[in-house]
PyMOL Python script that loads the backbone (N, CA, C, O; Angstrom):
from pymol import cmd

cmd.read_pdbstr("""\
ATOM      1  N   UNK A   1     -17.700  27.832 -11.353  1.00  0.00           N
ATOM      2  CA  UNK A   1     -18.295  26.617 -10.833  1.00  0.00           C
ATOM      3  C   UNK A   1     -17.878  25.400 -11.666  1.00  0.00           C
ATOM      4  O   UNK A   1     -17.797  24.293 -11.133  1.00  0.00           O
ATOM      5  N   UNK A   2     -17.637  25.570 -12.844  1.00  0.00           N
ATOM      6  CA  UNK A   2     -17.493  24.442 -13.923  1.00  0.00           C
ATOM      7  C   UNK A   2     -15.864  24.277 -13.573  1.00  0.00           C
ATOM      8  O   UNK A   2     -15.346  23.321 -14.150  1.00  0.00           O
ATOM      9  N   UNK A   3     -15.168  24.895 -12.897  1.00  0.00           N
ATOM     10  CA  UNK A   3     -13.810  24.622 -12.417  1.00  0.00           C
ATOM     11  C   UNK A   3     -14.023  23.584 -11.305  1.00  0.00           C
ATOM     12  O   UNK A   3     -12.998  23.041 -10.893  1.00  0.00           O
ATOM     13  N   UNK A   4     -15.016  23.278 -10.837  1.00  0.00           N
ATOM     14  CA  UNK A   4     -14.748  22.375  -9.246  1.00  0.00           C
ATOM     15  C   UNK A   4     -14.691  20.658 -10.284  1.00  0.00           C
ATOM     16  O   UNK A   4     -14.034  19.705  -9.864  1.00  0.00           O
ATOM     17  N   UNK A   5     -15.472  20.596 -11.567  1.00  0.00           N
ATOM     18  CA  UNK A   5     -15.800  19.630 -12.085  1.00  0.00           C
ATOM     19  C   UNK A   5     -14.248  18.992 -12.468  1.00  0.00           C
ATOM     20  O   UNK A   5     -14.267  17.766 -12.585  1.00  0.00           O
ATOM     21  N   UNK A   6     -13.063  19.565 -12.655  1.00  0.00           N
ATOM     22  CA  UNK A   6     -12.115  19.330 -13.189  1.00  0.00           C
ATOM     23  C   UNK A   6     -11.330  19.307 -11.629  1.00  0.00           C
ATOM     24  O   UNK A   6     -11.006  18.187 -11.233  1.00  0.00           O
ATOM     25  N   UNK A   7     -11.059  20.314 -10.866  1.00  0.00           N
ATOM     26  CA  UNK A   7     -10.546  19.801  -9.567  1.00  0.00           C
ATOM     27  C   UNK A   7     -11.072  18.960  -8.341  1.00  0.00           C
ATOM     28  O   UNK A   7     -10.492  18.364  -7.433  1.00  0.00           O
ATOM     29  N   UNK A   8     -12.005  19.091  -8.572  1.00  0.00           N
ATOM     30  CA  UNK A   8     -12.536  17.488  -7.312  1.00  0.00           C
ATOM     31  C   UNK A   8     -11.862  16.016  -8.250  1.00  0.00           C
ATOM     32  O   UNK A   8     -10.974  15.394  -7.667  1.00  0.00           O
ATOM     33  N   UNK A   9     -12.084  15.759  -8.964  1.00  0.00           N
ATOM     34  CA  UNK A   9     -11.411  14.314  -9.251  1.00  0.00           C
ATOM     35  C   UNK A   9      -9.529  14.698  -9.714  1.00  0.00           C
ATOM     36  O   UNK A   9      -8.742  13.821 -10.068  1.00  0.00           O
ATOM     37  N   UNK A  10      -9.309  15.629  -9.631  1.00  0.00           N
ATOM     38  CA  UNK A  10      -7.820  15.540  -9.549  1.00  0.00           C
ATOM     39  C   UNK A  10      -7.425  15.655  -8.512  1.00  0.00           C
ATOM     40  O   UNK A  10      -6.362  15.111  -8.210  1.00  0.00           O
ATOM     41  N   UNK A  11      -8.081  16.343  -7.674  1.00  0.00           N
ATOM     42  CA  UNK A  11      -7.549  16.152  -6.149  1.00  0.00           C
ATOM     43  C   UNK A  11      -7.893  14.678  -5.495  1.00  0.00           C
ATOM     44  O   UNK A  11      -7.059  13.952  -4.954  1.00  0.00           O
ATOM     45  N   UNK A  12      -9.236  14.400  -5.651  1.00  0.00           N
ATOM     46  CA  UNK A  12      -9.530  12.493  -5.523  1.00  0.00           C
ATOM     47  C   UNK A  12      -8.445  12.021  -6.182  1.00  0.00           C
ATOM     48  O   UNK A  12      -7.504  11.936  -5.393  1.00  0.00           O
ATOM     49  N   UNK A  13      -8.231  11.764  -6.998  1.00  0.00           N
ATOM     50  CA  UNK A  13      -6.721  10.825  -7.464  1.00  0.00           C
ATOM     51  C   UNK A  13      -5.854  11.481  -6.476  1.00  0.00           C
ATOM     52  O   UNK A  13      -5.823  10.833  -5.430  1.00  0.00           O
ATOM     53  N   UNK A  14      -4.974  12.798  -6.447  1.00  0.00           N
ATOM     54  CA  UNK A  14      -4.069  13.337  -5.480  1.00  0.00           C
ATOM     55  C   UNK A  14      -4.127  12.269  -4.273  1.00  0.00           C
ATOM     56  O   UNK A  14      -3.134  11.582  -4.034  1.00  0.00           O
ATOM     57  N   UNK A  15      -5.341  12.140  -3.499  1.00  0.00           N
ATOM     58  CA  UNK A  15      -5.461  11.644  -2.343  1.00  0.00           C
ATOM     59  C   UNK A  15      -5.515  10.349  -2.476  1.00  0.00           C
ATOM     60  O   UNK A  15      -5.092   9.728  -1.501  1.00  0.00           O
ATOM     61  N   UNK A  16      -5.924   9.689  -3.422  1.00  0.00           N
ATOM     62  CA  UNK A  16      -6.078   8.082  -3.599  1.00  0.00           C
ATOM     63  C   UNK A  16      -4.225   7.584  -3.761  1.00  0.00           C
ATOM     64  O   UNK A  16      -3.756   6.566  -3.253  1.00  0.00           O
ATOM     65  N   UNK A  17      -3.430   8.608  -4.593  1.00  0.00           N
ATOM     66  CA  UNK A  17      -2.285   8.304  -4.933  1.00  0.00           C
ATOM     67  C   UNK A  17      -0.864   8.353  -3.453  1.00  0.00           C
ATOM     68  O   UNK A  17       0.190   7.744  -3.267  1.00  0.00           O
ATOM     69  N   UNK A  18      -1.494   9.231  -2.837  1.00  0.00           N
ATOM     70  CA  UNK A  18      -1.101   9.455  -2.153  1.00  0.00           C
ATOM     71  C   UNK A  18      -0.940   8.593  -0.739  1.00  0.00           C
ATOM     72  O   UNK A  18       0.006   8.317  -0.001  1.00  0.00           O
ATOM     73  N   UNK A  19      -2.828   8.225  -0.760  1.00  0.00           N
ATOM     74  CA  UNK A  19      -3.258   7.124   0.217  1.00  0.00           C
ATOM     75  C   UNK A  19      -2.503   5.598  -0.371  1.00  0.00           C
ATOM     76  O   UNK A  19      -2.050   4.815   0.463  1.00  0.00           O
ATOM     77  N   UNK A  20      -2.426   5.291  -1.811  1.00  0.00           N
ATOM     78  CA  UNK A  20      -1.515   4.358  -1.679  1.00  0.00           C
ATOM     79  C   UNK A  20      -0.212   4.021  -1.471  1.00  0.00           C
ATOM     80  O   UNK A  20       0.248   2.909  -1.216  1.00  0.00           O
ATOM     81  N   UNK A  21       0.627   5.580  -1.662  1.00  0.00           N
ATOM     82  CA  UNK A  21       1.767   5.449  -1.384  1.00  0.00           C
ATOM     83  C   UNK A  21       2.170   5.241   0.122  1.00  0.00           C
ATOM     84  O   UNK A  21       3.111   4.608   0.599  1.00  0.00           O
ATOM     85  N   UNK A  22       1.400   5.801   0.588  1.00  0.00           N
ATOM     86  CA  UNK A  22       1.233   5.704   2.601  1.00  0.00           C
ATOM     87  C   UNK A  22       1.329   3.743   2.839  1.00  0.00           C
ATOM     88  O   UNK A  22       1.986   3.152   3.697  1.00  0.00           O
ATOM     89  N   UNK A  23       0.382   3.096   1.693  1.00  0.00           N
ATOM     90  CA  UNK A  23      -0.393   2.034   2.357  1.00  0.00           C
ATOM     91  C   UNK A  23       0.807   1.137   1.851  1.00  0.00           C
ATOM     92  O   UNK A  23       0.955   0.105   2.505  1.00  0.00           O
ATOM     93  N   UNK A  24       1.622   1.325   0.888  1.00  0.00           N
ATOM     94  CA  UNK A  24       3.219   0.729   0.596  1.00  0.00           C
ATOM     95  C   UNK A  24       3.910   0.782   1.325  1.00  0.00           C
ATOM     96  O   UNK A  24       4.562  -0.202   1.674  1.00  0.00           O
ATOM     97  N   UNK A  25       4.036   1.916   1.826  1.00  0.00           N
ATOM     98  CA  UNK A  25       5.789   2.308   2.630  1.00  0.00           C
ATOM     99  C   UNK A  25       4.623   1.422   4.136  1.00  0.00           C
ATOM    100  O   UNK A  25       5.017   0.279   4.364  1.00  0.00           O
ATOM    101  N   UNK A  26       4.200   1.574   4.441  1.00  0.00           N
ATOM    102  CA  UNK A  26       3.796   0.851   5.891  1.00  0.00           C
ATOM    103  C   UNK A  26       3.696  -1.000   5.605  1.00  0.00           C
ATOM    104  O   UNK A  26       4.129  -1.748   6.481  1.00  0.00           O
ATOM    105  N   UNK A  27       3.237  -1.433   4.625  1.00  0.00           N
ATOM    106  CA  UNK A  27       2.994  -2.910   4.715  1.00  0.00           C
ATOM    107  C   UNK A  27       4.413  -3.725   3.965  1.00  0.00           C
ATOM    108  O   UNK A  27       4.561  -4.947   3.990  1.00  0.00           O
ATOM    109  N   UNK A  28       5.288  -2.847   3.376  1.00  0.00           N
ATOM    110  CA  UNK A  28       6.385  -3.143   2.671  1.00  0.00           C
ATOM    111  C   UNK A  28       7.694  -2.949   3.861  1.00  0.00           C
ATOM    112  O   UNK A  28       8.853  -2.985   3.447  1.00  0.00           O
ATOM    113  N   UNK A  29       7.461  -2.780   5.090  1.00  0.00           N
ATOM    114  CA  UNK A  29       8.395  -2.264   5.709  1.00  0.00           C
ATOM    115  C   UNK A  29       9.607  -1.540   6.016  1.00  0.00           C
ATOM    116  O   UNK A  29      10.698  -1.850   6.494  1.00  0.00           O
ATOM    117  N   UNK A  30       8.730   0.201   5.322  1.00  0.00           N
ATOM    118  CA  UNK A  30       9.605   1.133   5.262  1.00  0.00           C
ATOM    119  C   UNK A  30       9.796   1.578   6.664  1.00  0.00           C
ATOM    120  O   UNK A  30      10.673   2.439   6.737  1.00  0.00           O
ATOM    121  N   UNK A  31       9.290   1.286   7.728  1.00  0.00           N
ATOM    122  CA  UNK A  31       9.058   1.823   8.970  1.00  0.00           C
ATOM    123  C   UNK A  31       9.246   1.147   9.967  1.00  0.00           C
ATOM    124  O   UNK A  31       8.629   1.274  11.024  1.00  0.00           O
ATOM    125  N   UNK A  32      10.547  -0.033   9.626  1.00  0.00           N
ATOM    126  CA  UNK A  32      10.568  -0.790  10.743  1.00  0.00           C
ATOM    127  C   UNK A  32      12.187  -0.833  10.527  1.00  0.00           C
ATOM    128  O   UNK A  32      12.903  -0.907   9.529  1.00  0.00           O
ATOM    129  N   UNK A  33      12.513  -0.722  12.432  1.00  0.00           N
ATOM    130  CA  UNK A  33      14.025  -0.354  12.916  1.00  0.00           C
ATOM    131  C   UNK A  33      13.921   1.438  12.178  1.00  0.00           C
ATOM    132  O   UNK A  33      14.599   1.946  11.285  1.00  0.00           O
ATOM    133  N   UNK A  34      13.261   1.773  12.658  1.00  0.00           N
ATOM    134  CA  UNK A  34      13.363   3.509  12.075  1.00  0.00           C
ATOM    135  C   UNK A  34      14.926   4.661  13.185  1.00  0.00           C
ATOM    136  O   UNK A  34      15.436   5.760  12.967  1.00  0.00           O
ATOM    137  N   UNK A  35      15.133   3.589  14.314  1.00  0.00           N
ATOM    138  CA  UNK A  35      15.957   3.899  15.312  1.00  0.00           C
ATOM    139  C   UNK A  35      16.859   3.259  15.283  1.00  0.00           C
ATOM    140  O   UNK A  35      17.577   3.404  16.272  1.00  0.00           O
ATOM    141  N   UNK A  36      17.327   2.291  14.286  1.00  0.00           N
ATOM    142  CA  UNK A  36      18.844   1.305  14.199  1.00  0.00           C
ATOM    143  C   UNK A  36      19.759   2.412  13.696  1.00  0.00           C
ATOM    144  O   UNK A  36      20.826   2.123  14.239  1.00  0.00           O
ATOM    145  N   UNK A  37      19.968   3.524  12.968  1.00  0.00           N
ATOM    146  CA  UNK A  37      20.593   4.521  12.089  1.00  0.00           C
ATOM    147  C   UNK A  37      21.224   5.021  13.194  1.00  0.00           C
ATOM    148  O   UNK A  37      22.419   4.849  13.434  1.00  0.00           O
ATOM    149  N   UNK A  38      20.282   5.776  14.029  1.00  0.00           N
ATOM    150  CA  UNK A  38      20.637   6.597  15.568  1.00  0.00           C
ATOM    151  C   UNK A  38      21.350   6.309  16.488  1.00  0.00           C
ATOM    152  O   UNK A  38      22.162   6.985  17.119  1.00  0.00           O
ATOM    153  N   UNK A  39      20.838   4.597  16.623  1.00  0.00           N
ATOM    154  CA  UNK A  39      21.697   4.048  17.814  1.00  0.00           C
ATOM    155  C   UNK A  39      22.880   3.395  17.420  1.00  0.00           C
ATOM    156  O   UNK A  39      23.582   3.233  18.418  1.00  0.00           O
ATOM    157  N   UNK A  40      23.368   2.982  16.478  1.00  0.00           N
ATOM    158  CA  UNK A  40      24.426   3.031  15.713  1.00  0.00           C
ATOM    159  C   UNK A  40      25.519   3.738  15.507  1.00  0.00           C
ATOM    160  O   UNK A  40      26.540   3.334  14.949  1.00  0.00           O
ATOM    161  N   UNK A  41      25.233   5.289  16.159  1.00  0.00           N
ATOM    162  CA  UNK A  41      25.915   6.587  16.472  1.00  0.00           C
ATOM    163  C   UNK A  41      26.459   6.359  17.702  1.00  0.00           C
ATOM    164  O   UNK A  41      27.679   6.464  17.829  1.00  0.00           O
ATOM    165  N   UNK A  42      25.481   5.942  19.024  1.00  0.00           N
ATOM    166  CA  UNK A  42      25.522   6.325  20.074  1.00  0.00           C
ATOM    167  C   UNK A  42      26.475   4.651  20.266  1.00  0.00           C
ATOM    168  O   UNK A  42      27.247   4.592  21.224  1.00  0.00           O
ATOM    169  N   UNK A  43      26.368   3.531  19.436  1.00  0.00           N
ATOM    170  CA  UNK A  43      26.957   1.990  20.642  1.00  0.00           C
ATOM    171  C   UNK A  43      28.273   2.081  19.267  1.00  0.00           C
ATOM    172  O   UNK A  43      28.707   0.997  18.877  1.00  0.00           O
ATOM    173  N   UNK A  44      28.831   3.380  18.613  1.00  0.00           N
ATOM    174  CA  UNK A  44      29.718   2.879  17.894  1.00  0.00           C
ATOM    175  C   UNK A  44      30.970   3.047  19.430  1.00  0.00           C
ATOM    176  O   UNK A  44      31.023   3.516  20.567  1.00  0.00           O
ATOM    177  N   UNK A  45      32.046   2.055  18.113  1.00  0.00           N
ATOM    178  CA  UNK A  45      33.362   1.882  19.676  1.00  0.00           C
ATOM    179  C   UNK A  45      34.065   3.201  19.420  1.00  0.00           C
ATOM    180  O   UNK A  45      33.879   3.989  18.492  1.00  0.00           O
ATOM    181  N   UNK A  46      34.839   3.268  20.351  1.00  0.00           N
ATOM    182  CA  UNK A  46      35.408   4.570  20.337  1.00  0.00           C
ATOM    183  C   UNK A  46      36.950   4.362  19.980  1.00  0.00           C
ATOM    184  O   UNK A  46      37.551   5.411  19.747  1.00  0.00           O
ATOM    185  N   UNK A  47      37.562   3.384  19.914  1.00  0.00           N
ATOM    186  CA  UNK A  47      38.940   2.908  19.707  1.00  0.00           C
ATOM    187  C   UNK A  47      39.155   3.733  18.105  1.00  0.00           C
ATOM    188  O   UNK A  47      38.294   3.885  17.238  1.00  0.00           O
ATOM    189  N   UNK A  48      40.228   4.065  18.088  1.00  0.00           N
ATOM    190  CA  UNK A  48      40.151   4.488  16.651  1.00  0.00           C
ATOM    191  C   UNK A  48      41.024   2.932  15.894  1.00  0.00           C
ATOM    192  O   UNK A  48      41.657   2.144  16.595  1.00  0.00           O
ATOM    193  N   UNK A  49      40.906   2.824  14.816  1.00  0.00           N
ATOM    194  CA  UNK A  49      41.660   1.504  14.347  1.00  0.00           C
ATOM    195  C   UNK A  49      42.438   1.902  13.310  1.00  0.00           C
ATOM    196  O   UNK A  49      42.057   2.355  12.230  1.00  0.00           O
ATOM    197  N   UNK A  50      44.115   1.614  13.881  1.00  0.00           N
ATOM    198  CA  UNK A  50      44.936   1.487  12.704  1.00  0.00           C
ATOM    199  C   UNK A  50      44.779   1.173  11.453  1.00  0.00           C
ATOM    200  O   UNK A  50      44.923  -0.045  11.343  1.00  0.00           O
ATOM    201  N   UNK A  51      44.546   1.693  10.410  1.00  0.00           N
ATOM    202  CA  UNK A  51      44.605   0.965   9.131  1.00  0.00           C
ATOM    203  C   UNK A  51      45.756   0.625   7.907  1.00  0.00           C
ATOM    204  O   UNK A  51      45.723   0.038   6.825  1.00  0.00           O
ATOM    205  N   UNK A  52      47.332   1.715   9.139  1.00  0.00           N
ATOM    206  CA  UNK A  52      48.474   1.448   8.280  1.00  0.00           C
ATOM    207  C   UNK A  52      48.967  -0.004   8.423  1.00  0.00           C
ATOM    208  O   UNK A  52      48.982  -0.508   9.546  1.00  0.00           O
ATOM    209  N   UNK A  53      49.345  -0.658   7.414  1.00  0.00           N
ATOM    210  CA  UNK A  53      50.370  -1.371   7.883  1.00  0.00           C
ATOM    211  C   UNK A  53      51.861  -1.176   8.830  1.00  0.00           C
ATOM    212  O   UNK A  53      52.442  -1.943   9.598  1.00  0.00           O
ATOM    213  N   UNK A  54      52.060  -0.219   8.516  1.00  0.00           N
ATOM    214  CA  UNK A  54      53.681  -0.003   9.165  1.00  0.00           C
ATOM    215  C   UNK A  54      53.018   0.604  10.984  1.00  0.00           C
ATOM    216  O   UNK A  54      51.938   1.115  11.280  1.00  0.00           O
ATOM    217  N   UNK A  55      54.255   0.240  11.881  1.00  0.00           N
ATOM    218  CA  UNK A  55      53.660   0.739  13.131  1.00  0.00           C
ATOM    219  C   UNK A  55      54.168   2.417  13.603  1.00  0.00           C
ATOM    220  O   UNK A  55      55.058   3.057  13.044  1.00  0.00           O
ATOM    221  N   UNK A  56      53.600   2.730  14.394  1.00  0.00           N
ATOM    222  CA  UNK A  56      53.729   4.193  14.521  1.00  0.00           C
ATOM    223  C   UNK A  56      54.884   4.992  14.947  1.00  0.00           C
ATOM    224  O   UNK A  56      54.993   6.212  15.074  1.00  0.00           O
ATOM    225  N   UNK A  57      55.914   3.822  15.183  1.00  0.00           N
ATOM    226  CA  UNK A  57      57.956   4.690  15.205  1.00  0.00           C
ATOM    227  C   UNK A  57      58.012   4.262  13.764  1.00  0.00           C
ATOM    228  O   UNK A  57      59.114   4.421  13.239  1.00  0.00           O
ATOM    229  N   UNK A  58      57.290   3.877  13.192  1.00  0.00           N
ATOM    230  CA  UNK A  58      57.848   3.826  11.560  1.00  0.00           C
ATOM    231  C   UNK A  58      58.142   5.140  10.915  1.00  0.00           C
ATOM    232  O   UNK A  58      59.173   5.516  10.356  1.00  0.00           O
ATOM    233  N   UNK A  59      56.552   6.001  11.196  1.00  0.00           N
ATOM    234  CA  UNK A  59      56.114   6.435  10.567  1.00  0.00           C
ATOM    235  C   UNK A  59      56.395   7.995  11.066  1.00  0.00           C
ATOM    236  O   UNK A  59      56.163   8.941  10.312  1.00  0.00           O
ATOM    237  N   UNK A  60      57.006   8.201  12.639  1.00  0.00           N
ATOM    238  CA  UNK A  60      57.821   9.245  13.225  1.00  0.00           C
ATOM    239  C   UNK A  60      58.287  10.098  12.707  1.00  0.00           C
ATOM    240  O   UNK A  60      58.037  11.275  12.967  1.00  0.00           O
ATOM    241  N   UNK A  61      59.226   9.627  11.686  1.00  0.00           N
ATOM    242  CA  UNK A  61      60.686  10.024  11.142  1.00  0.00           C
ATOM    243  C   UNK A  61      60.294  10.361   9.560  1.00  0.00           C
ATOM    244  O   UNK A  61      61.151  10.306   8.678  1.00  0.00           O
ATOM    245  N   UNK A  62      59.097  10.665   9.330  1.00  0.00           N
ATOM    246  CA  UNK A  62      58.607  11.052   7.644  1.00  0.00           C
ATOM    247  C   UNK A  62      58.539  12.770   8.013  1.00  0.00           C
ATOM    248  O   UNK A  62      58.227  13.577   7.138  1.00  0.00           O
TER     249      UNK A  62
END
""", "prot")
cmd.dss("prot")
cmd.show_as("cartoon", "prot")
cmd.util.cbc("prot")
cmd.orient("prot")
């Protein structure tokens, strides 16, 4: 029984610490555009883009 005296207020902090970390990430705006990452996948272009300089009968004959 003399064990609940030591785990009820460590679990109260647990939950207080916890409840503030919740009350950060929401008013600090960890949770906003949570779907820009995703759709970023789906509206990328599909062109692939040269990045050699030389053009592609250059590069044939290697």
């Amino acid at each position: 029984m003399e064990i609940l005296y030591l785990l009820l207020p460590i679990s109260m902090g647990f939950v207080l610490l916890i409840g503030g970390a919740l009350w950060w990430a929401i008013f600090s705006g960890q949770f906003e555009g949570t779907d820009k990452a995703a759709q970023s996948v789906l509206l990328d272009d599909d062109k692939p883009s040269n990045t050699s300089d030389e053009s592609p009968e250059q590069t044939e004959g290697r």
